[in-house]
Gaussian input, Z-matrix of N, CA and C with variables (Angstrom, degrees):
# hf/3-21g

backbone

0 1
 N
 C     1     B1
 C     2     B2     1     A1
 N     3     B3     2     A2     1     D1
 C     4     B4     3     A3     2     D2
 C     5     B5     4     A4     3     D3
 N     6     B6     5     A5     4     D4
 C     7     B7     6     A6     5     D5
 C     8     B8     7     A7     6     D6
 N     9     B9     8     A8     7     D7
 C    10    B10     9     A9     8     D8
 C    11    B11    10    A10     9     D9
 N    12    B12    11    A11    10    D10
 C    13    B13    12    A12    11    D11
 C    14    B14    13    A13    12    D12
 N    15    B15    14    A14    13    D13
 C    16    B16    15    A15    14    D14
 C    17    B17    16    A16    15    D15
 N    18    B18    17    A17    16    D16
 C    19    B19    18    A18    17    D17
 C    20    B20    19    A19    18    D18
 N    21    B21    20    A20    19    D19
 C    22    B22    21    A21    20    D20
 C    23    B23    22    A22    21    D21
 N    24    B24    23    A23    22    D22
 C    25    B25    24    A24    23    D23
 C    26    B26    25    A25    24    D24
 N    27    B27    26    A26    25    D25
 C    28    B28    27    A27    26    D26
 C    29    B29    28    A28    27    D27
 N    30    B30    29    A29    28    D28
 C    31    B31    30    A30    29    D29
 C    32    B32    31    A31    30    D30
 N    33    B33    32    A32    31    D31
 C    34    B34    33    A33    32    D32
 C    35    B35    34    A34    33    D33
 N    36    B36    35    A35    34    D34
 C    37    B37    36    A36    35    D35
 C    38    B38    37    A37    36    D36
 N    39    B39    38    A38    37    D37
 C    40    B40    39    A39    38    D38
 C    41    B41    40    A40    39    D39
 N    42    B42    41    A41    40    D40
 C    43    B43    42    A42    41    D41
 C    44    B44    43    A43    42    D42
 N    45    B45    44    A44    43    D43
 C    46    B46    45    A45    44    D44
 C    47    B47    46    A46    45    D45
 N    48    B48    47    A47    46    D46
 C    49    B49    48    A48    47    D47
 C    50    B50    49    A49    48    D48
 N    51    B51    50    A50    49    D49
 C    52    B52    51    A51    50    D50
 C    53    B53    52    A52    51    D51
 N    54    B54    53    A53    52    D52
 C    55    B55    54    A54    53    D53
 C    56    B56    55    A55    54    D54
 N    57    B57    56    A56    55    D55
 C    58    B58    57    A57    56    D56
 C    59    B59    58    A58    57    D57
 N    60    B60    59    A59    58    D58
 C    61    B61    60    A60    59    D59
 C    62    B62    61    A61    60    D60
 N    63    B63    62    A62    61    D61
 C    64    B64    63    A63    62    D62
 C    65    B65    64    A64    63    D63
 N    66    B66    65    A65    64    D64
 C    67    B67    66    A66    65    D65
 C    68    B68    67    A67    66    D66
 N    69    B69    68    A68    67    D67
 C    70    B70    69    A69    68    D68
 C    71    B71    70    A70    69    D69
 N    72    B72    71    A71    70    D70
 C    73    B73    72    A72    71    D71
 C    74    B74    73    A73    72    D72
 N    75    B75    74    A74    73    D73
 C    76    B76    75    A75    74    D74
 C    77    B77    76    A76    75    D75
 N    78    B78    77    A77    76    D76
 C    79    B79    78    A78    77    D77
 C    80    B80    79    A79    78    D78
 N    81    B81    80    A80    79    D79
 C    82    B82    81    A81    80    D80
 C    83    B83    82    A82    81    D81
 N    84    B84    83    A83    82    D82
 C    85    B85    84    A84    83    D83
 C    86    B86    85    A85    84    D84
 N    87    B87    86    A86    85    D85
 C    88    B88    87    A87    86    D86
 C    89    B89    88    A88    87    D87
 N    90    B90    89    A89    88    D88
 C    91    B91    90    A90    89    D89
 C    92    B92    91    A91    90    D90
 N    93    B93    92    A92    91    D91
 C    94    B94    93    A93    92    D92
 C    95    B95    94    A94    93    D93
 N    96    B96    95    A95    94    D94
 C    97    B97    96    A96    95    D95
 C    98    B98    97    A97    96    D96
 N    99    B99    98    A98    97    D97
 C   100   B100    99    A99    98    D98
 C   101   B101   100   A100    99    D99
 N   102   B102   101   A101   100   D100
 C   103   B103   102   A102   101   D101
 C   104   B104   103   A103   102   D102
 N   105   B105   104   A104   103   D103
 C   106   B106   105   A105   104   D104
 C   107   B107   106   A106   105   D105
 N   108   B108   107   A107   106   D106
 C   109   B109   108   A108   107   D107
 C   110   B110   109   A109   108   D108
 N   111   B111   110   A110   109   D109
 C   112   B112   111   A111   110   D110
 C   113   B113   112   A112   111   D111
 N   114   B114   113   A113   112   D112
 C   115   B115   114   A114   113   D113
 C   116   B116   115   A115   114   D114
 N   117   B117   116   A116   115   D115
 C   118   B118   117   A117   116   D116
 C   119   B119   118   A118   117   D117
 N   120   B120   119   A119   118   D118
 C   121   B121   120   A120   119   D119
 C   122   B122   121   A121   120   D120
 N   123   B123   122   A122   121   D121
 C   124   B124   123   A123   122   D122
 C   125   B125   124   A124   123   D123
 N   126   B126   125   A125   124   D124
 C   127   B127   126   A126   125   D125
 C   128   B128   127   A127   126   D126
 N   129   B129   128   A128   127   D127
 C   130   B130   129   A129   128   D128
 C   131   B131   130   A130   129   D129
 N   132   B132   131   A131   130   D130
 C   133   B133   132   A132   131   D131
 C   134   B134   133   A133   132   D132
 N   135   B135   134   A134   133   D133
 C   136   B136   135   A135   134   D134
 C   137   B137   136   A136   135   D135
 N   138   B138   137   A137   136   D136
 C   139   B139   138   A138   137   D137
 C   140   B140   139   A139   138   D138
 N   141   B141   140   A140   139   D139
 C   142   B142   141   A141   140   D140
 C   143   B143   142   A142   141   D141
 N   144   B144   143   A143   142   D142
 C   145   B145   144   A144   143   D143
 C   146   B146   145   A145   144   D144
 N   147   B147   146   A146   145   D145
 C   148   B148   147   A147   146   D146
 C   149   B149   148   A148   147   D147
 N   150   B150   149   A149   148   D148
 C   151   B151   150   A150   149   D149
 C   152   B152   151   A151   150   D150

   B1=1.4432
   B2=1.5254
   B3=1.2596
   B4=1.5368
   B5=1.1465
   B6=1.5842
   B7=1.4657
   B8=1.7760
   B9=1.4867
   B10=1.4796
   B11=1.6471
   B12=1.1620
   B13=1.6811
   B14=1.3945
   B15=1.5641
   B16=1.4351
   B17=1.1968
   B18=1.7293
   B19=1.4921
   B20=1.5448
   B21=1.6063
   B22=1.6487
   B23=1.9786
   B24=1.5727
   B25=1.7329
   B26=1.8369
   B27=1.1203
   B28=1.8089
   B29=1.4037
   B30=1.1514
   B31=1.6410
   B32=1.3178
   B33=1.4170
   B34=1.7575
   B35=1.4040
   B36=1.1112
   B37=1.4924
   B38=1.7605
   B39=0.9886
   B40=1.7300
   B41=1.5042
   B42=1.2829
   B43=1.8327
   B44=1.4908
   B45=1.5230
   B46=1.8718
   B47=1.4912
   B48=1.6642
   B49=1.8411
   B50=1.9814
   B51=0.8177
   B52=1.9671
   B53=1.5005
   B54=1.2645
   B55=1.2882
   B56=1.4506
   B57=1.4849
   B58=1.8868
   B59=1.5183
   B60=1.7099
   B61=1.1342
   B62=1.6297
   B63=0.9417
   B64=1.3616
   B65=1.4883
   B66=1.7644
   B67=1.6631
   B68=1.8924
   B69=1.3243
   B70=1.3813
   B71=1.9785
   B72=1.4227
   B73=1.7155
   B74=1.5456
   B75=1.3913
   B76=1.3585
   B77=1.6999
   B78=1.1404
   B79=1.7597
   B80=1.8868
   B81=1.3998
   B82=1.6858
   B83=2.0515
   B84=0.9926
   B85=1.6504
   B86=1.5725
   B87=1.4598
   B88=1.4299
   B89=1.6506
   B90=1.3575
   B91=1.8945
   B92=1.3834
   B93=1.4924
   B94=1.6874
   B95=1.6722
   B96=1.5436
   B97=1.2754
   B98=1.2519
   B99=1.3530
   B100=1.6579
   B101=1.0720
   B102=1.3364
   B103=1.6655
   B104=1.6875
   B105=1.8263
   B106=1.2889
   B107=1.5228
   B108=1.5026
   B109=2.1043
   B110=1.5113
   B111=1.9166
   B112=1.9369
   B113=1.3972
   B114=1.4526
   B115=1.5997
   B116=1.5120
   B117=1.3177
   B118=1.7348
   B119=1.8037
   B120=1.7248
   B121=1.2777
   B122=1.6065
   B123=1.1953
   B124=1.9617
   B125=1.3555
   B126=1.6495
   B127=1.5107
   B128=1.9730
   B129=0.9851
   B130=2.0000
   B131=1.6144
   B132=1.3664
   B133=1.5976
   B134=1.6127
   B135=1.3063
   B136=1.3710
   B137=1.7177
   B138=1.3069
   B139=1.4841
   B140=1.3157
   B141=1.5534
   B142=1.6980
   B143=1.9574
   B144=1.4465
   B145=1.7753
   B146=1.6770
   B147=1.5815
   B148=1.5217
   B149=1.1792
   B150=1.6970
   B151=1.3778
   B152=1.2230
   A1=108.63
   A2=109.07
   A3=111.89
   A4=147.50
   A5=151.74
   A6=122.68
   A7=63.71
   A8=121.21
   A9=136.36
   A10=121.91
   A11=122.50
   A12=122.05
   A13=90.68
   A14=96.74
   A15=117.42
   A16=105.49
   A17=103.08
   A18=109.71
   A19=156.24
   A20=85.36
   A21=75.16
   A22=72.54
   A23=92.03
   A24=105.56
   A25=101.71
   A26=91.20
   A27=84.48
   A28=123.84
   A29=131.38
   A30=129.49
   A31=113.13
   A32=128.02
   A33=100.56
   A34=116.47
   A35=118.88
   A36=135.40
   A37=107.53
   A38=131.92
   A39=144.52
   A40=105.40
   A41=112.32
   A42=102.37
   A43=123.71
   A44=92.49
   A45=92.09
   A46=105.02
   A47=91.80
   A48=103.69
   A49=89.41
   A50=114.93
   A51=141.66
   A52=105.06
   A53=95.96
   A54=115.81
   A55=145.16
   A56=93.82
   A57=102.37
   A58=117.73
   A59=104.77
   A60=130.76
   A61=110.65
   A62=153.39
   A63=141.92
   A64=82.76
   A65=91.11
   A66=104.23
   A67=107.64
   A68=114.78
   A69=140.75
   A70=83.56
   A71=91.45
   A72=96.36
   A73=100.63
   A74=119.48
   A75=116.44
   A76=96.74
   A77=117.24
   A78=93.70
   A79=110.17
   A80=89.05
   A81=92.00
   A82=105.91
   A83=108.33
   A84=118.88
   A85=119.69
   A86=101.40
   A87=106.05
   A88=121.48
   A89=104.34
   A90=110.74
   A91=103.42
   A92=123.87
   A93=117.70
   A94=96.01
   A95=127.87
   A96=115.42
   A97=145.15
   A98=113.24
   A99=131.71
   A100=117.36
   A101=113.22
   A102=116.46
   A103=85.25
   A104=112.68
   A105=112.38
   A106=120.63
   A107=99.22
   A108=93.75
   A109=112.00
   A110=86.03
   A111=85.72
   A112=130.73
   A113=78.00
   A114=93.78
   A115=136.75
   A116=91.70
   A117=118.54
   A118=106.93
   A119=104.22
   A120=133.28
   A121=99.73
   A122=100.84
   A123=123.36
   A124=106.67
   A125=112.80
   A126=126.24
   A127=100.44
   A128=94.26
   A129=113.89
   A130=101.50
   A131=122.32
   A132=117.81
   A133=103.96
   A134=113.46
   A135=108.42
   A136=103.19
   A137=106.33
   A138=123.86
   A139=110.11
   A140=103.71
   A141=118.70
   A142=94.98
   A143=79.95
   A144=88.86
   A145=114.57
   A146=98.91
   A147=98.62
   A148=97.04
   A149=124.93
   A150=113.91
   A151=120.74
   D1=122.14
   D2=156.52
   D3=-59.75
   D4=174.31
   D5=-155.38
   D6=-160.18
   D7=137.15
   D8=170.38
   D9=-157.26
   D10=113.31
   D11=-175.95
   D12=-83.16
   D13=140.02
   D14=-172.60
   D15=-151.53
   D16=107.33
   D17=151.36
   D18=-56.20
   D19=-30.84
   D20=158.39
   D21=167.13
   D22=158.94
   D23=-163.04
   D24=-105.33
   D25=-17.21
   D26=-161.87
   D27=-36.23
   D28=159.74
   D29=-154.93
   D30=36.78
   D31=4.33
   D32=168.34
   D33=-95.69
   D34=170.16
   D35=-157.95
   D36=-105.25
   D37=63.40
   D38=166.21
   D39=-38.93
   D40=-11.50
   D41=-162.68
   D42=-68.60
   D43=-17.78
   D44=173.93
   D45=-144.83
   D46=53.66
   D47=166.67
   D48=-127.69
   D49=157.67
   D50=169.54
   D51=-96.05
   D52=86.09
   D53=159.10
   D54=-109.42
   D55=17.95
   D56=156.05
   D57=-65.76
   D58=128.29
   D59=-164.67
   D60=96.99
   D61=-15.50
   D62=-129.13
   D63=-94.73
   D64=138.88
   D65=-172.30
   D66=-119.45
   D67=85.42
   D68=-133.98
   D69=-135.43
   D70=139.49
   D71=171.32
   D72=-93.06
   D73=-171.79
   D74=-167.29
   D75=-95.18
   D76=-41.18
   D77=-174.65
   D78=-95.25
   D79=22.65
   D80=162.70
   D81=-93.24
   D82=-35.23
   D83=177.39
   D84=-94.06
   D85=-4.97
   D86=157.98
   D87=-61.06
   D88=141.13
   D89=-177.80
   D90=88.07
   D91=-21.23
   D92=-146.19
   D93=-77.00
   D94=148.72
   D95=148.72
   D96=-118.64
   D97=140.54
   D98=-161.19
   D99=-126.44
   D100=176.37
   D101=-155.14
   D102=-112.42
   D103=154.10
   D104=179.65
   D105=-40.97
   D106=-44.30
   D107=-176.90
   D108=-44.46
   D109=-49.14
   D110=177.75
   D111=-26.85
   D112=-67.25
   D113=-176.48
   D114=-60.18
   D115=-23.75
   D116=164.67
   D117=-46.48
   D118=-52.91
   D119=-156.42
   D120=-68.66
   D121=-51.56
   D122=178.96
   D123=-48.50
   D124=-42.89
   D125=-174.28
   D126=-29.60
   D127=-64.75
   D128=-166.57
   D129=-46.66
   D130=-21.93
   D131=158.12
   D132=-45.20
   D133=-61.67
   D134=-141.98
   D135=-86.65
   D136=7.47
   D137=172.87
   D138=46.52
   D139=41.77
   D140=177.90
   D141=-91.15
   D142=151.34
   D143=163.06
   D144=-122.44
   D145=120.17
   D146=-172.57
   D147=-99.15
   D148=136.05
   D149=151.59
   D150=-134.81

């Protein structure tokens, strides 16, 4: 696992990076783009429960 300070993602492309776990605030991963699983994955920011 990698360890990276990140200011903020907007316009980059996550879709064919592994980003389960990534511990990212919400307007640091704002703009960023990802593939639906991603985003599935991102869900657990907003500490919603989908069922």
């Amino acid at each position: 696992m990698e360890y990276f300070i990140i200011q903020a993602l907007k316009n980059i492309d996550l879709t064919t990076c592994e980003i389960a776990g990534i511990s990212v605030g919400l307007n640091d991963i704002k703009g960023a783009k990802v593939t639906a699983i991603q985003g599935l994955e991102l869900t657990r920011l907003l500490e919603i429960i989908i069922e």
